[in-house]
N, C-alpha and C positions, 0 to 999 in steps of 0.2 A: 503498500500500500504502500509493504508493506514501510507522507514518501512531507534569512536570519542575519539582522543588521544591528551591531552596539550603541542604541541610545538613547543608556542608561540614564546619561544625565535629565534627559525628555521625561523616561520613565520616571525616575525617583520624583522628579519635581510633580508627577502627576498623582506622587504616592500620595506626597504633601498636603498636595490640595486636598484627596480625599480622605485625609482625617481631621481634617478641620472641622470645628464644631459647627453642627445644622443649626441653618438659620431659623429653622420651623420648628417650637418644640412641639411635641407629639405626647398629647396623655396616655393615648391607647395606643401599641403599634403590635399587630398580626407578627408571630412569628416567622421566619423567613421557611425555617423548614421545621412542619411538628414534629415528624416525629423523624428516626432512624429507617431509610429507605434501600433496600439491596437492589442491586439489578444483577443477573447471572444472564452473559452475552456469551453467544457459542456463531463460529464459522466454518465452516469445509471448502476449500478452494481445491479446485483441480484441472491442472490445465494440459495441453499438448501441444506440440510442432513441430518446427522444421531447421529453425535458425537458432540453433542455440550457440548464445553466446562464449558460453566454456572453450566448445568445439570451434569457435572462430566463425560463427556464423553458418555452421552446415552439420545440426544434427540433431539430435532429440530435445526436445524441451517439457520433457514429461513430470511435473510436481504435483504433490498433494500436501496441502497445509490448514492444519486444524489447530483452532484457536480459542480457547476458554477463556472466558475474562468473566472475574468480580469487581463491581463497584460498591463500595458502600457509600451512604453520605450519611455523616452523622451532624446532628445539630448539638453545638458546644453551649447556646443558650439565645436568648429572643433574636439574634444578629451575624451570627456566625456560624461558619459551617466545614466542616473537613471532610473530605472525600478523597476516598482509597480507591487507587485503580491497580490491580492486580492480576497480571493474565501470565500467559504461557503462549507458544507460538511453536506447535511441532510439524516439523515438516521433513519430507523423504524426497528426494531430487534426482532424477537421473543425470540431470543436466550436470549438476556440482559433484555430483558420483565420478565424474569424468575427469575432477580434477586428478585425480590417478585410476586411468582406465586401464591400467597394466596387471593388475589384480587379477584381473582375467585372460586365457589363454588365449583369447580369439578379441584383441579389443579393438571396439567400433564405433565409430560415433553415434550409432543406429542400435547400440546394446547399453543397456542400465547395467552402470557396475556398481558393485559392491562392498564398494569402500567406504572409510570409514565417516567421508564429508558425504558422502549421498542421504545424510539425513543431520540432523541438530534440531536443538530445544532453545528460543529465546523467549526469556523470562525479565520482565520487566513490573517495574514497580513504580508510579506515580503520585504523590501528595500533592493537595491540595488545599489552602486555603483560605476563604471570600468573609468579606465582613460587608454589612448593609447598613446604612445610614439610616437615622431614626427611622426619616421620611422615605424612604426605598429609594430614593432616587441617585442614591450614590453608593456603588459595587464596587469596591476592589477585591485582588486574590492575587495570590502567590503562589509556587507549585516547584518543586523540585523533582525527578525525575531520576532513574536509573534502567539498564538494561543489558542483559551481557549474552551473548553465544559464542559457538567456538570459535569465531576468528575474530569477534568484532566487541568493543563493550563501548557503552555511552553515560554520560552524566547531564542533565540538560537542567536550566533554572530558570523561571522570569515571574513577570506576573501583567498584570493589567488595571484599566478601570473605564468603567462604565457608567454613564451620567442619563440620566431620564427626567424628560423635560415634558411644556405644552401638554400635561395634565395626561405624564405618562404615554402620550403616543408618538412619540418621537427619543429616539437615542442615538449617541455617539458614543465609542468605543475606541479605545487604544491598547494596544498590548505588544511586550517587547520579550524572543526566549531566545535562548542562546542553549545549544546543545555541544558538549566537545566530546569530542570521539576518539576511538585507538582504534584500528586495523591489527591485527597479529597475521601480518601477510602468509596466505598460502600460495605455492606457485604453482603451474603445470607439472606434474612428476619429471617428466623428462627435464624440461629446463632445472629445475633443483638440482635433478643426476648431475647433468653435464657442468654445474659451477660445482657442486659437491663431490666430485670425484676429477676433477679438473680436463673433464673431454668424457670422454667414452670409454671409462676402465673401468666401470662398477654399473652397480644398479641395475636399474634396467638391462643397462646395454650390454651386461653381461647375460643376462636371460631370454634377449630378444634376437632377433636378427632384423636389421633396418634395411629397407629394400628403397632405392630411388622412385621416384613415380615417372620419369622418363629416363631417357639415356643420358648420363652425365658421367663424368670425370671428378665432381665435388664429391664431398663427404660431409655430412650434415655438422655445419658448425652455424648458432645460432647469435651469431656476434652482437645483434642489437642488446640483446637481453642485459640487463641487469638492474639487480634487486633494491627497492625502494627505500633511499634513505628517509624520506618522511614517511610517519605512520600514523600521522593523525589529521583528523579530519573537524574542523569548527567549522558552525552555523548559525547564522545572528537572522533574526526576523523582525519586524517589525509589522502592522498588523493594524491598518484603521479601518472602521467601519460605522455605518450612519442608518439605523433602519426606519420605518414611520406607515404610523398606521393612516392611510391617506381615506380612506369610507368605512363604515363597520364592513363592508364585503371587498376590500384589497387592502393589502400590506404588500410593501416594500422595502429592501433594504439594497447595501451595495456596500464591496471591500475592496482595500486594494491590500496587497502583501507585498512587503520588502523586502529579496531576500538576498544573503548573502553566504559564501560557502570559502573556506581556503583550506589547502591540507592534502593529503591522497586524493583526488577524488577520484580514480579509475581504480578498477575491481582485478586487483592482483595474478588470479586464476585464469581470469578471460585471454582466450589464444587468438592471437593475428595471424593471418597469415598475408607472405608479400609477393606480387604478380613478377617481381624481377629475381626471385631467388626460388633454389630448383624444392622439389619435392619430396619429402622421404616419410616413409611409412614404415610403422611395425604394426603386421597384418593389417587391416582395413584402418588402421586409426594414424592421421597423418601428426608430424610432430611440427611443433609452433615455430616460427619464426621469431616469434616474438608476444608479450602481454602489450595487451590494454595501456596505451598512454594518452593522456587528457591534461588538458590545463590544472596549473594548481587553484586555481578561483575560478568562482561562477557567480554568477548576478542575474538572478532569475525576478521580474516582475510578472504575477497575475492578480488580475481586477476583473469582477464579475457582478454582479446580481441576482436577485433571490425576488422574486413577486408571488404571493398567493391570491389565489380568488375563492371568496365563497360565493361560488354558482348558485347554491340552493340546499336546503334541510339536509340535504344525503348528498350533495354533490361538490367536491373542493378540487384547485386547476391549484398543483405546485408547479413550479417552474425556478429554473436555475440557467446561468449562463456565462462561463467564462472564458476571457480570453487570456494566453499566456505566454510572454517570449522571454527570452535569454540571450546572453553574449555569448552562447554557442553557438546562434542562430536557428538555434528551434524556436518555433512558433506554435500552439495548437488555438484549436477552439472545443469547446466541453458544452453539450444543450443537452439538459436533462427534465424529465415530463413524468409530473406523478398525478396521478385523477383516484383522489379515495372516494369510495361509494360504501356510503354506511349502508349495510344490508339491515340490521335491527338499531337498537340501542346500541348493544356489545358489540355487536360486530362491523366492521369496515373490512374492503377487497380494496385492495390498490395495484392495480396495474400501472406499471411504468417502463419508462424507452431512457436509453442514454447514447446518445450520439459524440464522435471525438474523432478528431481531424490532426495530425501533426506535421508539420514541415520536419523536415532530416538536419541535423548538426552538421555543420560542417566535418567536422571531425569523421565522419559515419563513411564506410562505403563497406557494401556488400564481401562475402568468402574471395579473397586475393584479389580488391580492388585497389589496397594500398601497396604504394613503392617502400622499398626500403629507406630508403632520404627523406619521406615525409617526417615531420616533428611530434604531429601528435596522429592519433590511428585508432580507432574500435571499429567493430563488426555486430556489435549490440544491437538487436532492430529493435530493441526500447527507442534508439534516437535514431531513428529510419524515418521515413514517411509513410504515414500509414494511416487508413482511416478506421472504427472500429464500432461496431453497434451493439447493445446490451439490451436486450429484453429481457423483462419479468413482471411479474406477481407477486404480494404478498397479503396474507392477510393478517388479523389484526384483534383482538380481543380486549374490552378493557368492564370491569367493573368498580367504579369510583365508591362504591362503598364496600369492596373489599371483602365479599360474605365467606367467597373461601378462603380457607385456614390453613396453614400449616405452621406447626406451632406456637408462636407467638406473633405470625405476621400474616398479613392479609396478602392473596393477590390479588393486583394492580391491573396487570396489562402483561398479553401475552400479545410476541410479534412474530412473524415466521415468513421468512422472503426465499424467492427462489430465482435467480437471473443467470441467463447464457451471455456469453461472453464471444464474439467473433470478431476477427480481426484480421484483415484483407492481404497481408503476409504469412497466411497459415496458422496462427496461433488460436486457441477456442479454448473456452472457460467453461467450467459451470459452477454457482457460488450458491451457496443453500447458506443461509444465518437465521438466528432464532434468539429471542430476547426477552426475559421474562423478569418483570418488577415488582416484588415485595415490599410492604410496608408494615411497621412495627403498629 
């Protein structure tokens, strides 16, 4: 998803504002939140292809990734609130299985190995926490973050604040996070051999026999390669936004995001391969030329909007729309359409479409479109051009007074979605989520 600008100084000074004392005293003020609320969020992603980026853009992209997540939100007393976000992230990869496809006797770009990165667990952990002004009209929060898998760990922090105006139908919003990262780079098995054994005297290369893919005189030496003295990766965001109830039947809102990135940013394992240097293979599985190299900074701006409509008693029109470029020169566009139709009370169907359009990175060209002398190089068709369309369903369950029980908490609201995923370079999804909220 599974997907950041420093200024702090903007931030703090906005913290300030919002603990200044309210202008309004308030004899009575409503709790912000009554009582302690769980939500248990569960997803299965599973996708297939053709370009897998491991294999340098020519081979399997077969994953499946299941995802449990707890929130809680507990209220600390009439103004404050802390909420625990808690999940897990396990996933099995044939793609990343490939980062050593020698494990196996016959290996292929076209065969799931069995090794030991063809699956991982990322476990992260999220706090939160918002304070309201007497008169609600003024939200701040803070949130520090953690997350770690086997090649990769994060630490992220920031917060925000939120101000409500013109009798609560109008807001503006600022928030500023910063995330820093560590990469524990893994390489393609063969390029590791070949610096770890200083050529072709171990490893692998003792178990394989490397065969040319045409007639040549060389001998596979992968002279671009070498191994990443930066290993970390920051992210600075920055985050305004402006919503407003404009009739009782439409709202509107609109963001834009800052974003900013320095550090690794290209993904260690991924194999290039170059159109001006020869070929070599052990059995079907060709050896890299070279990894993934990309700028060390990236400057991504997206801005978009959000409009609802209520059509009528059982009939609601969401809508979503953004646009997003970068100094990589990727561009996309993102239009996404939800129409719930309350079938009863409880229950609501929501059918929805999401459409997504991308312009290609300079940086991108297809399985051996890059020369060897190019500066930077991926085969990734994440940053291809490509268009992609999502269809689904979901439907929806809520009982606001909570009659069933389990244990000491009521249900809430049960949600359950099911969307395909296709995508015009051979890639196809299908994503099943389900969401279910208790209240104490």
């Amino acid at each position: 998803m599974k997907n950041k600008i420093t200024l702090l100084f903007a931030f703090c000074a906005l913290i300030g504002f919002s603990q200044e004392k309210d202008s309004t005293d308030v004899a009575y003020k409503k709790r912000v939140l009554e009582s302690i609320e769980v939500d248990f969020l569960m997803s299965y992603y599973k996708q297939d292809g053709i370009h897998s980026a491991v294999s340098g853009g020519n081979g399997m992209e077969e994953l499946t990734n299941l995802t449990p997540t707890f929130v809680v939100a507990i209220p600390l007393n009439d103004d404050d609130v802390l909420t625990v976000d808690a999940g897990i992230s396990a996933y099995s990869s044939a793609s990343s299985g490939n980062i050593n496809p020698f494990d196996s006797n016959t290996p292929s770009p076209w065969q799931a190995s069995s090794g030991a990165s063809a699956q991982d667990v990322l476990t992260s952990l999220v706090l939160n926490y918002s304070h309201s002004s007497d008169d609600r009209n003024t939200i701040w929060n803070g949130h520090i973050s953690g997350s770690v898998e086997y090649d990769y760990s994060s630490i992220g922090f920031g917060g925000g604040v939120s101000r409500l105006f013109n009798g609560k139908n109008s807001e503006v919003s600022v928030a500023a996070n910063v995330y820093l990262d560590t990469w524990k780079p893994i390489y393609p098995k063969e390029l590791q051999d070949f610096v770890d054994y200083g050529g072709m005297n171990g490893g692998i290369y003792d178990d394989f026999v490397i065969t040319p893919g045409q007639i040549s005189s060389e001998v596979y030496n992968p002279a671009n390669f070498k191994e990443h003295n930066q290993k970390n990766r920051n992210s600075f965001a920055l985050s305004l936004g402006f919503s407003q109830v404009v009739t009782k039947k439409i709202q509107g809102s609109f963001f834009l995001d800052v974003l900013y990135q320095n550090g690794l940013l290209s993904t260690p394992y991924q194999r290039v391969y170059f159109a001006d240097k020869d070929d070599f293979f052990i059995n079907e599985f060709q050896l890299a030329d070279d990894i993934e190299r990309l700028p060390d900074s990236r400057f991504k701006l997206p801005i978009g909007t959000r409009w609802n409509f209520y059509l009528n008693e059982k009939l609601t029109l969401r809508t979503y729309y953004r646009y997003y470029f970068d100094n990589w020169d990727i561009t996309s566009h993102t239009l996404n359409v939800e129409l719930p139709y309350k079938l009863t009370e409880k229950f609501t169907v929501i059918p929805m479409y999401r459409f997504y359009s991308q312009g290609a990175s300079k940086y991108f060209a297809p399985y051996e479109g890059h020369i060897s002398t190019d500066e930077y190089y991926t085969s990734d068709y994440d940053l291809s051009t490509f268009n992609a369309h999502q269809y689904g369903v979901g439907i929806s369950y809520t009982d606001i007074f909570t009659n069933a029980k389990i244990w000491k908490f009521g249900l809430k609201n049960i949600d359950l979605r099911f969307n395909h995923y296709d995508r015009n370079d051979g890639l196809s999804a299908n994503i099943v989520s389900f969401g279910v909220k208790f209240v104490q």
